[in-house]
N, C-alpha and C positions, 0 to 999 in steps of 0.2 A: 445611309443607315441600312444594314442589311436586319431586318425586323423579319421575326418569325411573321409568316400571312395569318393575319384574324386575330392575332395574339391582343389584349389589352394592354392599355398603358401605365400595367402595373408591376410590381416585380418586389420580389423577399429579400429581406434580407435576415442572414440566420446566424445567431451567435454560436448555432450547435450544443445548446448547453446538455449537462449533462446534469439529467434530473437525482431527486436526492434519492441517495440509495441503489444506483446501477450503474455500472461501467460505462467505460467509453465507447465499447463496442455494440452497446442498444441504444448510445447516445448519436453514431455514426450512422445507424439502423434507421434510427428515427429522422433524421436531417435527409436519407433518400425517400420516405414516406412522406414529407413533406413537399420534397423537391416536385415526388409522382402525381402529388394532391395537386401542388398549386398548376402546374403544367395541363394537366388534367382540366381546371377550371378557367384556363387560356390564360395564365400570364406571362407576360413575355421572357422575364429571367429570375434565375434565382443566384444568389449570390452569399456566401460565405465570406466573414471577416476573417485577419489576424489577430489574435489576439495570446499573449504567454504568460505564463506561470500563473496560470488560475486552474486551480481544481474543479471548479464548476464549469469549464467549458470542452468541448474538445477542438478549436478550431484552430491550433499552432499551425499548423500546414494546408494552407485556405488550397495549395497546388492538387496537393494529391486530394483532398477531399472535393476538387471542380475536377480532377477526375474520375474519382468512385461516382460520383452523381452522375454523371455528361455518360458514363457506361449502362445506368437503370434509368434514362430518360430519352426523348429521341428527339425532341421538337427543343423543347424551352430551352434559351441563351442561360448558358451558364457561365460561373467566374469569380473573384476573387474583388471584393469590396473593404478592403484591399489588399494589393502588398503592401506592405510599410516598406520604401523602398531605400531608407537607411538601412533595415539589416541585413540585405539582401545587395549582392552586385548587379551588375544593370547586365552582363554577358548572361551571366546565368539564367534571370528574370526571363531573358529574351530565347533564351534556349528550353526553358520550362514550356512558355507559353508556344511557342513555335511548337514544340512534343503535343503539346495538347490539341491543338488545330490540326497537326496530322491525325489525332483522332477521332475530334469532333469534328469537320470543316464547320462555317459557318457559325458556330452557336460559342466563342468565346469571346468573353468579356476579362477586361484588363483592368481596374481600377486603383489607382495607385495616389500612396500616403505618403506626409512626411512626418508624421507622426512613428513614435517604435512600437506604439499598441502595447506599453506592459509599464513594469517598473525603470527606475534608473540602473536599478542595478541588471536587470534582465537585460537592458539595451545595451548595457557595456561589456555582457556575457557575448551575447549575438553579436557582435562589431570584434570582437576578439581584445577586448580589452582595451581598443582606440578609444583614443576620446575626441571626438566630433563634433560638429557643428551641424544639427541634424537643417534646418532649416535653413543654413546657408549653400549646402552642398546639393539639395535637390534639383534647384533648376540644371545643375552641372548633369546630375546623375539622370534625370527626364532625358535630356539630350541625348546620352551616350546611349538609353535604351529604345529610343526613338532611331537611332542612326543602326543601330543593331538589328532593329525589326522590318526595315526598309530602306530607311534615310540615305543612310552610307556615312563615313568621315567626308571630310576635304581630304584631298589630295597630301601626300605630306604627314598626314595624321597619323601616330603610331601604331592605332587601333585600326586603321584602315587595311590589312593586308587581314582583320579578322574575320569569321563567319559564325555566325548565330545559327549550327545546326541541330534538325536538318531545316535544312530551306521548305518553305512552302510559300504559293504563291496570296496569301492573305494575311492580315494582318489581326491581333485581335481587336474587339471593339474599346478602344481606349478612354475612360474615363478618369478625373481627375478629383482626387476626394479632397471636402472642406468644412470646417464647422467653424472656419472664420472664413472674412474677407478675402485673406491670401490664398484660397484654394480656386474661390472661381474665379479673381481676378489674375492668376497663372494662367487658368484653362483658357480666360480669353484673351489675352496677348499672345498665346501659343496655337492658337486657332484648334483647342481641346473641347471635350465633351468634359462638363463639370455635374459633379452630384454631391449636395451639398445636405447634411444631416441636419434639419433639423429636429431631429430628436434631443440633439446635444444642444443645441444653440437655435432655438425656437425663434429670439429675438431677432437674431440675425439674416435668418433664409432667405426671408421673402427681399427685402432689398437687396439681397447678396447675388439673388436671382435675376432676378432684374437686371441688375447692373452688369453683370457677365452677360446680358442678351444686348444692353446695349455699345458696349465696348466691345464686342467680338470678332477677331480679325481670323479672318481665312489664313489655315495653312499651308492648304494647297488649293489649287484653282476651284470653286465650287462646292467649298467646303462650309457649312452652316455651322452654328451655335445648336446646341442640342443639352440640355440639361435634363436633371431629376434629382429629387428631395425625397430622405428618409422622411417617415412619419409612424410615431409611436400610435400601432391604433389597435384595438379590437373591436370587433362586430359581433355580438348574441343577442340573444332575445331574452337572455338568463342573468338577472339583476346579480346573484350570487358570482356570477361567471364573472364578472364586469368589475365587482368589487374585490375577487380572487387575484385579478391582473392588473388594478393600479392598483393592491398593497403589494404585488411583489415585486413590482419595478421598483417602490418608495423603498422598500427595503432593500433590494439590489444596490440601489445608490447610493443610500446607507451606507451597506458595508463596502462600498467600495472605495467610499472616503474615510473609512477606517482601518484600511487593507484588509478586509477579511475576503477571500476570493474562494469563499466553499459553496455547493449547495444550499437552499435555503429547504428549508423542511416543509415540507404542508403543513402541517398541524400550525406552525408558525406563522404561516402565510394566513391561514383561516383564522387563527387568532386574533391578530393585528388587523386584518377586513373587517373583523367583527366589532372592533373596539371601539368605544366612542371618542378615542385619541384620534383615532384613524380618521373615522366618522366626520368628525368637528372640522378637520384640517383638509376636508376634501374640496379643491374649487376649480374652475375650469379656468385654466391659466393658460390655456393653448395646446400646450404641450405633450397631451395623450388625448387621441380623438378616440374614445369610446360611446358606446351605444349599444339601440339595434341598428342593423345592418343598412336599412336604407337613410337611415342618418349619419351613421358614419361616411357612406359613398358619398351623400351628397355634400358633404364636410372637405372629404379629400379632392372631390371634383373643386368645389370653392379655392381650395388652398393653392391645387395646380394652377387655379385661372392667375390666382394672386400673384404668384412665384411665377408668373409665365413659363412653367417647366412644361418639358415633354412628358415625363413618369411620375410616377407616383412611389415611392420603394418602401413598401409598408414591413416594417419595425413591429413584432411579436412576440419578445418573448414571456413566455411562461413557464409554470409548472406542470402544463398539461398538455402535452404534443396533440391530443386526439381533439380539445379546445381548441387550438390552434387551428388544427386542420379545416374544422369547421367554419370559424372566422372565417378563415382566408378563401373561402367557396363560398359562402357569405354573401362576402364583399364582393366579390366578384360577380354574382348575380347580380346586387342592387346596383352594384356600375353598372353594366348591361341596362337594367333598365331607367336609371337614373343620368345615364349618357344623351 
């Protein structure tokens, strides 16, 4: 593992949203203040999703925005959590990330979906109208970007006389994303690094983890098991703050199971935190570790033991970038002292 020195074993991951009432371009602003913050506070990566056709995000091109970042940052591993690598070719994926290590050596991360990260109809948009078998065709598609980035064809192989430029002599840090079983138990019969969300699939992580450390097969000589787990969490000492961030995730997922993919308003946000609907329905089901700060760390250090992961990839979003920031310096102190 090339690991930033002294970094903790923490790392962002950022949906980039873009809060209610301002463009993409303070929404882009904001995700390198974030990036400068956490870096700042030693955490090892920051990492941007794919995600389309939603109004309230800006992260359709997780490439160029692990560029704009990797350019206002100098230490922290940056990278893309993931590509969704149905709508994308595996040549190009490999020619992207290959451009980016020419600019950053050392600090890129690869994490890769088989999921399309949008609607059906979005996916059929991006594939150019193919209809596919997203889930049958990735081990095929892993490979070809695997042999592109390093690997090679066999001999004979069509794609063998290709080149994935430009050439550089490193590879990026390749992670395999899951919020089922099928994500880390790829990573370890492929002898891959898995990071497995439990934000999506709380029930699932911890033995999902596990089990990818005990099934893990080297894919090249010397090659370990190395994981990491999203975790929906914030850290403040401001009860207000704490109830601001689980009604907006409740709501988030709301509207996302009713397609509505805009902005959520404050006023709404503050509404709904304050209501005794909200109130009544509040319980700690695992699934968002909030607090103050040295109980959140000692929560996530518990969660890594359990999930025997290496990271921790702490899951924030909000309505408040500058809340945000704070969190995640937060946490990072009471880990420091809670470690």
């Amino acid at each position: 593992m090339d690991i930033v020195e002294e970094s903790l074993p923490l790392a962002v991951l950022d949906f980039v949203g873009i809060e209610f009432g301002e463009g993409a371009a303070k929404s882009v602003a904001g995700a390198v203040g974030i990036a400068q913050a956490v870096e700042a506070a030693g955490y090892r990566r920051y990492w941007v999703s794919e995600h389309h056709n939603m109004t309230s995000l800006a992260c359709s091109a997780p490439e160029l925005l692990t560029a704009h970042v990797g350019a206002h940052t100098s230490r922290i591993r940056v990278g893309a959590a993931g590509i969704m690598l149905p709508n994308h070719a595996a040549l190009k994926v490999a020619e992207t990330f290959r451009t980016l290590l020419a600019m950053y050596p050392g600090r890129i991360d690869l994490a890769l979906g088989r999921a399309p990260g949008t609607d059906p109809l979005t996916a059929q948009v991006l594939r150019r109208g193919m209809v596919t078998d997203p889930a049958a065709e990735f081990p095929g598609q892993v490979g070809e970007l695997l042999a592109f980035l390093g690997g090679g064809f066999p001999v004979g192989h069509p794609y063998a006389q290709l080149v994935a430029a430009p050439l550089v002599d490193e590879q990026p840090e390749l992670f395999v994303l899951g919020s089922s079983p099928y994500g880390p138990r790829f990573a370890a019969v492929n002898g891959m690094n898995a990071a497995f969300a439990h934000h999506m699939s709380p029930d699932l992580a911890f033995e999902a983890l596990r089990e990818y450390r005990r099934s893990f097969t080297p894919r090249v000589e010397g090659g370990l098991a190395y994981s990491a787990m999203s975790v929906l969490a914030f850290a403040s000492d401001d009860d207000e703050a704490i109830l601001d961030f689980e009604a907006a995730w409740t709501l988030t997922i709301q509207n996302i199971r009713r397609g509505i993919r805009e902005p959520l308003r404050p006023e709404q946000v503050r509404d709904f935190a304050r209501s005794e609907q909200f109130r009544a329905s509040r319980r700690d089901d695992g699934r968002m570790i909030t607090g103050e700060p040295k109980a959140v760390a000692e929560r996530l250090l518990e969660m890594k033991q359990l999930a025997q992961a290496d990271e921790i990839v702490v899951v924030t979003p909000s309505l408040d970038r500058e809340r945000r920031k704070r969190s995640y310096v937060a946490l990072a102190d009471a880990w420091r002292r809670a470690a």
